[in-house]
PyMOL CGO cylinders between C-alpha atoms (Angstrom):
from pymol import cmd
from pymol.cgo import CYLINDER

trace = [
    CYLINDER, 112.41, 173.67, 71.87, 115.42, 175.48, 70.71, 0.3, 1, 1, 1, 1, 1, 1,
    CYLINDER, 115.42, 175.48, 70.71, 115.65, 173.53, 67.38, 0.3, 1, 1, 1, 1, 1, 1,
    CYLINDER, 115.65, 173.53, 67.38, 112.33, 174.69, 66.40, 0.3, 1, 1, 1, 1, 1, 1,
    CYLINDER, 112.33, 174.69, 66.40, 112.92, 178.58, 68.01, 0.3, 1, 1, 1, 1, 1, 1,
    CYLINDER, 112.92, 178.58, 68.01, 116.86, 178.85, 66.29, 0.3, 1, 1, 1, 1, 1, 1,
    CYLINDER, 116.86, 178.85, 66.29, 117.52, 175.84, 64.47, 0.3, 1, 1, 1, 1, 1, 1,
    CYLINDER, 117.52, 175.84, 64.47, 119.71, 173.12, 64.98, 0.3, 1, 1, 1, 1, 1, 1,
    CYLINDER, 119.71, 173.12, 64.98, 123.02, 174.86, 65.01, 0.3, 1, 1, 1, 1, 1, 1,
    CYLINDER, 123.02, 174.86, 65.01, 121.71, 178.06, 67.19, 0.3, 1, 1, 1, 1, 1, 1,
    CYLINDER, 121.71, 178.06, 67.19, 120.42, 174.85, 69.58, 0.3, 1, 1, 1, 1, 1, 1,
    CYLINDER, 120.42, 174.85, 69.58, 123.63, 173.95, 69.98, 0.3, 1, 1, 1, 1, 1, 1,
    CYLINDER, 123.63, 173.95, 69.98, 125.37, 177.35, 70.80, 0.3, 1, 1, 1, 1, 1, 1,
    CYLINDER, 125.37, 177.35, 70.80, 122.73, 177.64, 73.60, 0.3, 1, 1, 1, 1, 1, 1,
    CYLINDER, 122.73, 177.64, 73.60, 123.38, 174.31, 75.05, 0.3, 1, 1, 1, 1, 1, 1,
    CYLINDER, 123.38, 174.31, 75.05, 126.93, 175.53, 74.76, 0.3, 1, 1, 1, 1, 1, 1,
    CYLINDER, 126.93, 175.53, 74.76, 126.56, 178.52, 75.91, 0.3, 1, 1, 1, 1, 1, 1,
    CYLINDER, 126.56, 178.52, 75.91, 125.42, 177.26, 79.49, 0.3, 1, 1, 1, 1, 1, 1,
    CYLINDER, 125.42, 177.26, 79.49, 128.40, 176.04, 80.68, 0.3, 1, 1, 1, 1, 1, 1,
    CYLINDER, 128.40, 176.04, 80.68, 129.53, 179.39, 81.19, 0.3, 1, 1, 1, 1, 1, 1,
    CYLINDER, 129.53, 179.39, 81.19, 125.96, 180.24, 83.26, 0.3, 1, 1, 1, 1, 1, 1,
    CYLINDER, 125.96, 180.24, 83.26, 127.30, 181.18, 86.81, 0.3, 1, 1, 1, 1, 1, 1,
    CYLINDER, 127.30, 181.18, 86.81, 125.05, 179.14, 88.33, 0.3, 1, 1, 1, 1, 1, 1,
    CYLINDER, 125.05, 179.14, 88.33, 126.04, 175.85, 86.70, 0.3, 1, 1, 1, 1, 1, 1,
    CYLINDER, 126.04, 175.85, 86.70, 129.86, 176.34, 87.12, 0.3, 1, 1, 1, 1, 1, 1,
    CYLINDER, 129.86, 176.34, 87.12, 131.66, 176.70, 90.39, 0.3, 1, 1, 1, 1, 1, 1,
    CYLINDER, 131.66, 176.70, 90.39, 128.78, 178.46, 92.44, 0.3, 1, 1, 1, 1, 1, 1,
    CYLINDER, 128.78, 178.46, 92.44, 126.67, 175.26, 91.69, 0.3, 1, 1, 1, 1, 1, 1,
    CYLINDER, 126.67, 175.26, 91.69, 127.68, 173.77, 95.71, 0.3, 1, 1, 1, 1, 1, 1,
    CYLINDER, 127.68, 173.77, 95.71, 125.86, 176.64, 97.12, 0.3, 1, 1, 1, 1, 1, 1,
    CYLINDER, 125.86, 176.64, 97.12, 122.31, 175.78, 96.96, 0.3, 1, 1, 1, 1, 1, 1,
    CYLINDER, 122.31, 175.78, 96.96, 119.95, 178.84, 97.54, 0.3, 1, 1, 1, 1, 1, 1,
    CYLINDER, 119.95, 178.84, 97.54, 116.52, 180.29, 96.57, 0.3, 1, 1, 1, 1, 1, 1,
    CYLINDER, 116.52, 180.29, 96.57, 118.32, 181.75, 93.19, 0.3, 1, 1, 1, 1, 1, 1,
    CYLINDER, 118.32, 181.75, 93.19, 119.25, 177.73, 92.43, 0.3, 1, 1, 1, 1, 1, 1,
    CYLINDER, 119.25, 177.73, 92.43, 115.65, 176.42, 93.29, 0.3, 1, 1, 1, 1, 1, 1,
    CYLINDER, 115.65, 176.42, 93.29, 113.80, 179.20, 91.24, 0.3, 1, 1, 1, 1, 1, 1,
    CYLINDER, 113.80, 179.20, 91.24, 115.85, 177.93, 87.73, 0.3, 1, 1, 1, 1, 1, 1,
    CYLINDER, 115.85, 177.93, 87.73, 114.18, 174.92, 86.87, 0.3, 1, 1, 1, 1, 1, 1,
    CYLINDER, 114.18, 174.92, 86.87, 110.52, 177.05, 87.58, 0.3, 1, 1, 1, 1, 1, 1,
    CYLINDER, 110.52, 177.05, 87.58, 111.60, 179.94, 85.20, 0.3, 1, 1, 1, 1, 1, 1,
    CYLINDER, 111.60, 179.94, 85.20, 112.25, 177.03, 82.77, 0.3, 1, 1, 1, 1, 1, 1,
    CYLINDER, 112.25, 177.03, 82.77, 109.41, 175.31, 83.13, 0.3, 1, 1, 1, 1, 1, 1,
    CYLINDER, 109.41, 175.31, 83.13, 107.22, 178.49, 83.25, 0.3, 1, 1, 1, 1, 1, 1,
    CYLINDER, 107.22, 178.49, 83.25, 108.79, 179.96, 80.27, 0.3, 1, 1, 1, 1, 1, 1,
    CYLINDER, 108.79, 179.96, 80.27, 108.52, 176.49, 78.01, 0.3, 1, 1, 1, 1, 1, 1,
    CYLINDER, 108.52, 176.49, 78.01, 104.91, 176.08, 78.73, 0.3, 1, 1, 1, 1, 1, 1,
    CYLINDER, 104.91, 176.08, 78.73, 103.84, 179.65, 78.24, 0.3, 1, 1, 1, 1, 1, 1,
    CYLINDER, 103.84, 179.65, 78.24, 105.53, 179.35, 74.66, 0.3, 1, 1, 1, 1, 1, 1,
    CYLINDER, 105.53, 179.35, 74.66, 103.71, 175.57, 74.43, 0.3, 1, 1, 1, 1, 1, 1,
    CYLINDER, 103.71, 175.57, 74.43, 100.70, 177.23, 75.61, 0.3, 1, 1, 1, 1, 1, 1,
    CYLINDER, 100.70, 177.23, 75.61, 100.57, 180.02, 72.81, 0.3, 1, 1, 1, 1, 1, 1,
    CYLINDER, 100.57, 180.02, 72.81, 101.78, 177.73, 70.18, 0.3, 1, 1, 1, 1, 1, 1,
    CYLINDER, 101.78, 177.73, 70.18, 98.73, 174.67, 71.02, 0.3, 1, 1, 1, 1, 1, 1,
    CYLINDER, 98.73, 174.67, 71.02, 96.32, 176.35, 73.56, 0.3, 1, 1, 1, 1, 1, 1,
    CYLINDER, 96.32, 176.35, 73.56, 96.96, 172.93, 75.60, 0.3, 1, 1, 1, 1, 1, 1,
    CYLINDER, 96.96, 172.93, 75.60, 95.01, 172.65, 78.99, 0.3, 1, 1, 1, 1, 1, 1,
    CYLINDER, 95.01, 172.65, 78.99, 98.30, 170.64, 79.91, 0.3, 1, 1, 1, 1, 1, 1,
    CYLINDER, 98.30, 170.64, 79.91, 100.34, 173.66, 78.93, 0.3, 1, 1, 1, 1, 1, 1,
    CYLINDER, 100.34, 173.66, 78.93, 98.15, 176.41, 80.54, 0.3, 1, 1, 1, 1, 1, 1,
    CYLINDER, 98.15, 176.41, 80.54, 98.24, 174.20, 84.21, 0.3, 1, 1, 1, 1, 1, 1,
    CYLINDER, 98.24, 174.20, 84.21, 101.93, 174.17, 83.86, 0.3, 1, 1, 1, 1, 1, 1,
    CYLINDER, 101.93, 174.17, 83.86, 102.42, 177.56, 83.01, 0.3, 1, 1, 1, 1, 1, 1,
    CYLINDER, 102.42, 177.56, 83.01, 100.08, 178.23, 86.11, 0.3, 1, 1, 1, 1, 1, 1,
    CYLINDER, 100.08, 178.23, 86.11, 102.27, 175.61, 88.48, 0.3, 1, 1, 1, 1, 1, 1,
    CYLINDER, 102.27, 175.61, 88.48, 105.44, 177.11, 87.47, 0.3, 1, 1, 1, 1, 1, 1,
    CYLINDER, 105.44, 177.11, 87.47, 104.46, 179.96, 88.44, 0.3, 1, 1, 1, 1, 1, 1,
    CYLINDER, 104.46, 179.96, 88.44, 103.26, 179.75, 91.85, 0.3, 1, 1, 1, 1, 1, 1,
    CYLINDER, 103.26, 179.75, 91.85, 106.02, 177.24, 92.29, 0.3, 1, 1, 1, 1, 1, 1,
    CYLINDER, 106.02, 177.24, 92.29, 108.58, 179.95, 91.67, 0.3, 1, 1, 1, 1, 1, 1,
    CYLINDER, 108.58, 179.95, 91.67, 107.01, 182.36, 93.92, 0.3, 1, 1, 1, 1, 1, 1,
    CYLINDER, 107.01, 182.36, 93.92, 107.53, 180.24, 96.72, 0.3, 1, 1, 1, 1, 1, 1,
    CYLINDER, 107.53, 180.24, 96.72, 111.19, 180.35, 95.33, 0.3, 1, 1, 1, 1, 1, 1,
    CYLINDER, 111.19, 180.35, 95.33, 111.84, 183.53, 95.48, 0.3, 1, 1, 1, 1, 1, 1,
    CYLINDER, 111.84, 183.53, 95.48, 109.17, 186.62, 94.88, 0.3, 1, 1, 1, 1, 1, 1,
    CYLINDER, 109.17, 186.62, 94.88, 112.03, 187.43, 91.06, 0.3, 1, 1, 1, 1, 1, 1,
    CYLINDER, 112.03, 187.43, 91.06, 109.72, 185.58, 89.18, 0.3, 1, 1, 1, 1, 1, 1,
    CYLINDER, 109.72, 185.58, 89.18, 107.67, 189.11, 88.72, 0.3, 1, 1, 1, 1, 1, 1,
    CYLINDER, 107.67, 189.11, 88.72, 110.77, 189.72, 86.31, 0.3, 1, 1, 1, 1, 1, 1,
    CYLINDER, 110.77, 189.72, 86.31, 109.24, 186.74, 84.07, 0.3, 1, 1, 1, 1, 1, 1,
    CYLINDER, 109.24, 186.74, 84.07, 105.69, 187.26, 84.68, 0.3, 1, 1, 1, 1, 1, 1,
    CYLINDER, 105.69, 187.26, 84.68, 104.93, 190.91, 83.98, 0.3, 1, 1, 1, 1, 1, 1,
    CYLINDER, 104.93, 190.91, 83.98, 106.47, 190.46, 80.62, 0.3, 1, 1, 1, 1, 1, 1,
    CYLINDER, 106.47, 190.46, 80.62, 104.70, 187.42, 79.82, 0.3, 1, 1, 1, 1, 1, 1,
    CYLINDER, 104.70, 187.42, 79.82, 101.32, 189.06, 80.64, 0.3, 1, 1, 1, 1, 1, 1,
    CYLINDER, 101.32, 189.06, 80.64, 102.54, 192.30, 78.54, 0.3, 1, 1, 1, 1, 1, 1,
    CYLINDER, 102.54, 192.30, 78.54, 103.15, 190.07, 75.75, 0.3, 1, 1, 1, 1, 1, 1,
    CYLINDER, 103.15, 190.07, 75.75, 99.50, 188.52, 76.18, 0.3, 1, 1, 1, 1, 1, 1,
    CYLINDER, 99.50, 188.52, 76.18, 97.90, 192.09, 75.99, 0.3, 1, 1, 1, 1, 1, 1,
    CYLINDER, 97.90, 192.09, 75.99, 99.74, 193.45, 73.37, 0.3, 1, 1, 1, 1, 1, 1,
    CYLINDER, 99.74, 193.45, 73.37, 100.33, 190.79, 70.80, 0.3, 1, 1, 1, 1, 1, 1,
    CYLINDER, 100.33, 190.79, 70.80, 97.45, 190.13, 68.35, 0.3, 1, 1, 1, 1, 1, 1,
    CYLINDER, 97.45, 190.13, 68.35, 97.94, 186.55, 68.37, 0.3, 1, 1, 1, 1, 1, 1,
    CYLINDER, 97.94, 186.55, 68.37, 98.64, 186.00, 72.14, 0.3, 1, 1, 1, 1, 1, 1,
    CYLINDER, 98.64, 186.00, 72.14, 96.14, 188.28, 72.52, 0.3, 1, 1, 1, 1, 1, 1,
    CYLINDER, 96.14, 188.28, 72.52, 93.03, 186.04, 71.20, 0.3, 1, 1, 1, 1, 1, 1,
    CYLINDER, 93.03, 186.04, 71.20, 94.22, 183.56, 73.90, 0.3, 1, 1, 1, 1, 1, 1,
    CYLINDER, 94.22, 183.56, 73.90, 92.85, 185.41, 76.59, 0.3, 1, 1, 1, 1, 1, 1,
    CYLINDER, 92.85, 185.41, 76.59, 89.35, 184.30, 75.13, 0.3, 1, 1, 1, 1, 1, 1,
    CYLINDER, 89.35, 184.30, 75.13, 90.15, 181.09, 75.88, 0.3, 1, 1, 1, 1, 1, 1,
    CYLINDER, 90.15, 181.09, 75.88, 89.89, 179.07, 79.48, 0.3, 1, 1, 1, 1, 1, 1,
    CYLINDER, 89.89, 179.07, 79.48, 93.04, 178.85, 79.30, 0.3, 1, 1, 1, 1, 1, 1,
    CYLINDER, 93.04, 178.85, 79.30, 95.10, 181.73, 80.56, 0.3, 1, 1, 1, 1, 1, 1,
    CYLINDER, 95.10, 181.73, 80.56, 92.51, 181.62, 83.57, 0.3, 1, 1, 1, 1, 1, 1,
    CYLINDER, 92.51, 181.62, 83.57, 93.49, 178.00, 84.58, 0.3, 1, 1, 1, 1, 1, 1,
    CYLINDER, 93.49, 178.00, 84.58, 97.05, 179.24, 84.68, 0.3, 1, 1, 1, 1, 1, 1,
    CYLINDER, 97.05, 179.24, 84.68, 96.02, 182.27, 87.27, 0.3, 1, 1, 1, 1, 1, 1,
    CYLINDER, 96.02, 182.27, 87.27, 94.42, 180.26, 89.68, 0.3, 1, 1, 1, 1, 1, 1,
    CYLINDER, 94.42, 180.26, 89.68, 96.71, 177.22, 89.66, 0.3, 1, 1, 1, 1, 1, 1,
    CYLINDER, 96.71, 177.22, 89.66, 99.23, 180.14, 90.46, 0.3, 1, 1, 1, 1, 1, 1,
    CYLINDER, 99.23, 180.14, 90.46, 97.34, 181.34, 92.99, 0.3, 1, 1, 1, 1, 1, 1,
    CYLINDER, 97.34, 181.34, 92.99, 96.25, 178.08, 94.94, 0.3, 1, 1, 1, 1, 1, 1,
]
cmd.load_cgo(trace, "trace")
């Protein structure tokens, strides 16, 4: 996904660029809600961009499991959500997704 966001070199820096993540270094032994909720902000932020780009079913359910999934986590995920819906509203393209089944799928498989 970063290769086709940055390109094959910025792809790289970010790869590099996580060893230095706090949670992946020497904190990594304590396992918490702020170490379950990563991989759900990753998933959740992959398929709303997959989503967007294809308008996917697949895409839309993940975005939607990720989600919920993350709430159980830990109730931060509001810091991801709110501007993903933002970005929905207010960006023409993201915008005519809405229209679709798609977005709704996401909000209830959230929900459930």
């Amino acid at each position: 996904m970063a290769r086709q966001l940055v390109g094959p070199v910025g792809a790289l820096v970010a790869i590099l660029i996580i060893d230095g993540m706090h949670f992946f270094t020497f904190t990594a032994t304590k396992f918490n809600h702020d170490v379950v909720q990563l991989p759900f902000w990753a998933v959740t932020g992959f398929a709303y961009w997959a989503a967007l780009r294809g308008g996917r079913t697949v895409h839309w359910a993940l975005l939607g499991f990720g989600i919920g999934m993350a709430v159980w986590a830990k109730y931060f995920i509001v810091m991801q959500a709110v501007p993903l819906v933002l970005f929905a509203l207010f960006d023409r393209d993201a915008r005519k997704s809405l229209a679709t089944l798609g977005p709704w799928i996401a909000v209830a498989i959230a929900l459930v």
